[in-house]
NUMAR-683938 format. One record per residue: x, y negated, z negated of N, C-alpha, C in turn. Coordinates in steps of 0.05 Angstrom, whole numbers, plus 32768, in hexadecimal, padded with zeros to 4 digits. Example, Ala and Ser with C-alpha at 12.3 -4.5 7.8 and 13.67 -1.06 7.14 Angstrom:
<rs>
810880727F6480F6805A7F64810880427F64 8101802D7F72811180157F7181027FFF7F63 
</rs>
This chain:
<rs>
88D9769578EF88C6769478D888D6769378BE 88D0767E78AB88E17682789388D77694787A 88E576A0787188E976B7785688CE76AA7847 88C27693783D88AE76867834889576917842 889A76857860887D7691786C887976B17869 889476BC7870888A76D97878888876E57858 888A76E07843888476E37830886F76E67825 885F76D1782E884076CB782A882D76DC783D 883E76E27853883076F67865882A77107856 8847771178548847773B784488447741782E 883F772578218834772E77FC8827774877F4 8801774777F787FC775677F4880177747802 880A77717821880D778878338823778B7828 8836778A7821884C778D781B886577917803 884A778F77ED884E779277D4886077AD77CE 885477C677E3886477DE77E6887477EC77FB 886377DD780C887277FB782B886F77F27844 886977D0783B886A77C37859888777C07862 889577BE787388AF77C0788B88B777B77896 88C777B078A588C3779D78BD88DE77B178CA 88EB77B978E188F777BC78F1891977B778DA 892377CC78D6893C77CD78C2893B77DD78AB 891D77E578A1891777E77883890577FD788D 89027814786D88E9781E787788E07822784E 88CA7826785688BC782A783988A57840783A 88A9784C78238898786B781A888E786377FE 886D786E77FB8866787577E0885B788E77DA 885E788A77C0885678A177B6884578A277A0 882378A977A0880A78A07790881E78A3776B 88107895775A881178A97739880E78CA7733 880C78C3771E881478E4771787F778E0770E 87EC7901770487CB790076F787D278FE76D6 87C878EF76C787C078F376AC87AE78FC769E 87AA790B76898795790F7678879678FB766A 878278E7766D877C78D3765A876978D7763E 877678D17626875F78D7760E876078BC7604 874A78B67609873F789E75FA8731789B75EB 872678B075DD871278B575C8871678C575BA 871778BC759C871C78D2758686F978CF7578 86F978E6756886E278E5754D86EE78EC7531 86E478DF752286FB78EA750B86D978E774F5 86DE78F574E186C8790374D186C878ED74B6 86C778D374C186CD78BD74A486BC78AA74B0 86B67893749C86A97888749986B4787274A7 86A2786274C186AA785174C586B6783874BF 86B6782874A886C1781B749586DB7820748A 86E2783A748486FF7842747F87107845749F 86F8784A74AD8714784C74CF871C783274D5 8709782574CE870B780674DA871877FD74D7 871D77FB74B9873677F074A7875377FA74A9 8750781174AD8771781D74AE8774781574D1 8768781C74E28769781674FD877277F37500 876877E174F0877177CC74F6878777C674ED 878B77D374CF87A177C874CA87BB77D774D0 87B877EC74DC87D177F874F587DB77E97506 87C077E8751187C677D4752987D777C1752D 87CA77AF751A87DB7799750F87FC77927505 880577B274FD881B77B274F5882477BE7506 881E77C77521882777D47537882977C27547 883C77C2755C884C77B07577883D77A27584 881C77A5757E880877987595880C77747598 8800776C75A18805775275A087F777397593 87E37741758C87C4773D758887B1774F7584 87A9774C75688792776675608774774B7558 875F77567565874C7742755E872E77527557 8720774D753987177757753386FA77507545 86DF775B754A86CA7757754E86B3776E7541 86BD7762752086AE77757514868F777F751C 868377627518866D7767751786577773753D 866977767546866477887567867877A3756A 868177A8754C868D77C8754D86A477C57566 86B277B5757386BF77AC757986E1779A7573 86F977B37575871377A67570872877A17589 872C7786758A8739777E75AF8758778175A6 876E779575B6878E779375AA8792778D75C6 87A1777575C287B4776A75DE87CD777375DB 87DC777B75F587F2778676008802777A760F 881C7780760D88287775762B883E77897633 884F778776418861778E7649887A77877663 888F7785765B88A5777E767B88B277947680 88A277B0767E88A777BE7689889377D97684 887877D5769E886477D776A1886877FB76A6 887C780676B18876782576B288807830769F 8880782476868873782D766A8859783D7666 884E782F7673883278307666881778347686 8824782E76968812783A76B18820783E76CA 8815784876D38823785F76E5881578567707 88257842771E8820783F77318834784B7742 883C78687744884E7876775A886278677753 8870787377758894787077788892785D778E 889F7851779488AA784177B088C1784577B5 88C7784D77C488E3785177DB88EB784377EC 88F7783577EB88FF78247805892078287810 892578277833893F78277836894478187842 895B780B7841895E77F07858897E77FC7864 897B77F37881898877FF789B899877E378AE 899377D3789C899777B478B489B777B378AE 89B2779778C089CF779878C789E8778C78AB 89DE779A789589EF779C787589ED77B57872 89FB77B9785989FB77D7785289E477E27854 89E177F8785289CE7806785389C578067837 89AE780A782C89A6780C781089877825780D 8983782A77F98971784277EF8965783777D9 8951782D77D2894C782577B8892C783A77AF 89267845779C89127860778F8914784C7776 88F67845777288F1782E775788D4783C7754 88CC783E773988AA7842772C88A078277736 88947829774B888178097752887477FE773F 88777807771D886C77F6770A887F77E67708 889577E3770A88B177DE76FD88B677C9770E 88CD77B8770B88D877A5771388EF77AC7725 88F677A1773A891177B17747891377987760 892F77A077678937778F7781894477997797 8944778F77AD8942779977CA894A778A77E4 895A779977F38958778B781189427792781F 893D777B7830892977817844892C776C785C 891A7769786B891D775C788989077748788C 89067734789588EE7722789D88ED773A78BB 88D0771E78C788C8772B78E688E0772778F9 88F8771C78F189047706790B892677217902 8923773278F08930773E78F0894E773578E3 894D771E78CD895B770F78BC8956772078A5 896C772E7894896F77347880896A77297864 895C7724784989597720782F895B772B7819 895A772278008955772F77ED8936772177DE 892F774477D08914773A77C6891D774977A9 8917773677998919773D777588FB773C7777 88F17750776688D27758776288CD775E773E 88C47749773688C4774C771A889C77587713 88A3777277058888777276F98884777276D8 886C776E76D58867776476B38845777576B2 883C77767697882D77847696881A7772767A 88027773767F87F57766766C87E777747667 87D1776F765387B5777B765B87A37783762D 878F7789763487827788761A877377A1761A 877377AB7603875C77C475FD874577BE75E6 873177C775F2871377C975E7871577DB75D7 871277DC75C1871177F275AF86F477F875A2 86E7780575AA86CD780A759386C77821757B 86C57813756186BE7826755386A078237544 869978447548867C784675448671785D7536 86667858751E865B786D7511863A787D7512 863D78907510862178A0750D862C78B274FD 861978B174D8861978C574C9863578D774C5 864578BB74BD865D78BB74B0866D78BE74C1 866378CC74D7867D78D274ED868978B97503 86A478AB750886A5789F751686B778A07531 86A87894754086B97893755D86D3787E7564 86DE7884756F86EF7869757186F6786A759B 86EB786175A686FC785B75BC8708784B75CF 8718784875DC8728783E75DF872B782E7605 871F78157610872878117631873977F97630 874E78067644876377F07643875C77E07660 876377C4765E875A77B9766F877B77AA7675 878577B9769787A677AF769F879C77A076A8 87B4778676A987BB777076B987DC777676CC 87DC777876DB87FC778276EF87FE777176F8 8811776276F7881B77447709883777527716 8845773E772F8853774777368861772D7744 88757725773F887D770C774988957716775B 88987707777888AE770F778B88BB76F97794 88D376F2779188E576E8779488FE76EE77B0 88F776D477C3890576E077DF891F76CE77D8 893476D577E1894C76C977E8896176D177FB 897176C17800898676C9781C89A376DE780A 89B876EB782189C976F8781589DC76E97804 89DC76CA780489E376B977F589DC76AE77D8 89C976C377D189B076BE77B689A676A477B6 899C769377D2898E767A77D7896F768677D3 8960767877C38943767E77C4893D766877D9 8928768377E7891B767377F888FC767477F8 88F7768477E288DD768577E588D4769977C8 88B5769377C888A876A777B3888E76A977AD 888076BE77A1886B76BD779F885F76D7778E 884A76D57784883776F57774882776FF7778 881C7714776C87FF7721777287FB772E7754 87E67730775887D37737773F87C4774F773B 87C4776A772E87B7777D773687A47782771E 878D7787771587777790770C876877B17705 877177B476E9876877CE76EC876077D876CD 875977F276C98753780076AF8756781276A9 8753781B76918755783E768A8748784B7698 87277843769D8718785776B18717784976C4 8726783B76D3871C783876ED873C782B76FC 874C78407701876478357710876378277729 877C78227727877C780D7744878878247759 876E7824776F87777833777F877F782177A1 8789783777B38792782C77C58782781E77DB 8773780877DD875E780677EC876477F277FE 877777DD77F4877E77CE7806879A77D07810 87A177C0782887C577BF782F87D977BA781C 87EF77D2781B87FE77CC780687F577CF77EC 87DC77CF77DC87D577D477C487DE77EB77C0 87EB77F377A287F2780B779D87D77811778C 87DB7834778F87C97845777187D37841775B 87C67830774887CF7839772287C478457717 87C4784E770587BA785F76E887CC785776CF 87B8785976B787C5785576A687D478747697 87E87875768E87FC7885768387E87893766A 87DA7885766287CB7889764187D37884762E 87EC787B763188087871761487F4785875FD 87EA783F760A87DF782E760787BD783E75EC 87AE784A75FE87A0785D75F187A8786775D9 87B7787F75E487BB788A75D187D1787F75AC 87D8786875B487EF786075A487D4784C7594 87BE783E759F87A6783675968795784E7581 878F786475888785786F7581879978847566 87AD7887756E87B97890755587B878807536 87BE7860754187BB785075338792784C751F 878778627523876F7869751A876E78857506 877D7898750F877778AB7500878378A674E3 
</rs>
């Protein structure tokens, strides 16, 4: 079977702790966060709005987009180096085949590289690049001077894997795509899917940019 096919096999199963005979792999869920995504501050909506955007704006985001008139501000994000900012456990992997032995302990947000085994018990390497996208909803809203501001971030987790021989010949490749939010993480439901959460960094670095 070639490094291509069995690639396409163990994508999703295998994104973390799938194995084959040589290798073994362990996870370990995120950590818990207190997430604050909502401040109130005792001012007039019109003055938050304004300083909130124009923080924003002069802050690292990527894209600040107003939607005044739906109390509505969208800040796009990115990142190439995603356990910044959310938190999907540890992966452990050891490989035992017939090369050195190796130990590799990576934040499964992160990007990292690895031996491992097809089914036929042929040795590879897998470079695993992750990137991090994603946009926050911001709403601010007044009642009798007082205003709210809060904050859902909406991740994008991509993950591109890259097979090749001990010769650095590519022989193959492919990605996956993971889907998630401030309130509603990606949990473990399918093969190989890891648990995420977000860190609150993204939030909170939004919301400071308000007071």
């Amino acid at each position: 079977m070639s490094i291509r096919i069995v690639a396409a096999a163990m994508l999703v199963a295998g994104v973390l702790w799938w194995a084959p005979a040589g290798a073994q792999v362990s996870y370990e869920g995120p950590a818990s966060y207190a997430l604050e995504n909502r401040i109130v501050l005792e001012q007039p909506r019109g003055v938050v709005w304004d300083r909130l955007v124009r923080n924003l704006r002069s802050d690292t985001f990527r894209e600040v987009k107003e939607n005044d008139g739906s109390d509505i501000i969208e800040v796009k994000f990115e990142s190439t180096d995603p356990g910044n900012l959310i938190d999907c456990g540890r992966t452990m992997r050891s490989y035992t085949g017939d090369q050195s032995p190796q130990h590799v302990d990576y934040a499964t947000a992160d990007s990292a590289h690895y031996l491992t085994q097809d089914t036929q018990g042929e040795t590879f390497n897998v470079t695993r690049l992750s990137l991090l996208e994603g946009r926050a909803i911001v709403t601010v809203e007044e009642a009798r001077e007082v205003t709210t501001i809060a904050v859902r971030a909406l991740f994008v987790w991509r993950i591109f894997l890259e097979y090749s021989d001990l010769e650095g010949r590519v022989s193959g490749s492919n990605g996956v795509i993971f889907y998630f939010t401030s309130d509603d993480p990606l949990s473990n439901e399918g093969a190989g899917a890891p648990e995420c959460v977000s860190k609150g960094l993204i939030e909170n670095q939004i919301l400071y940019n308000a007071r």
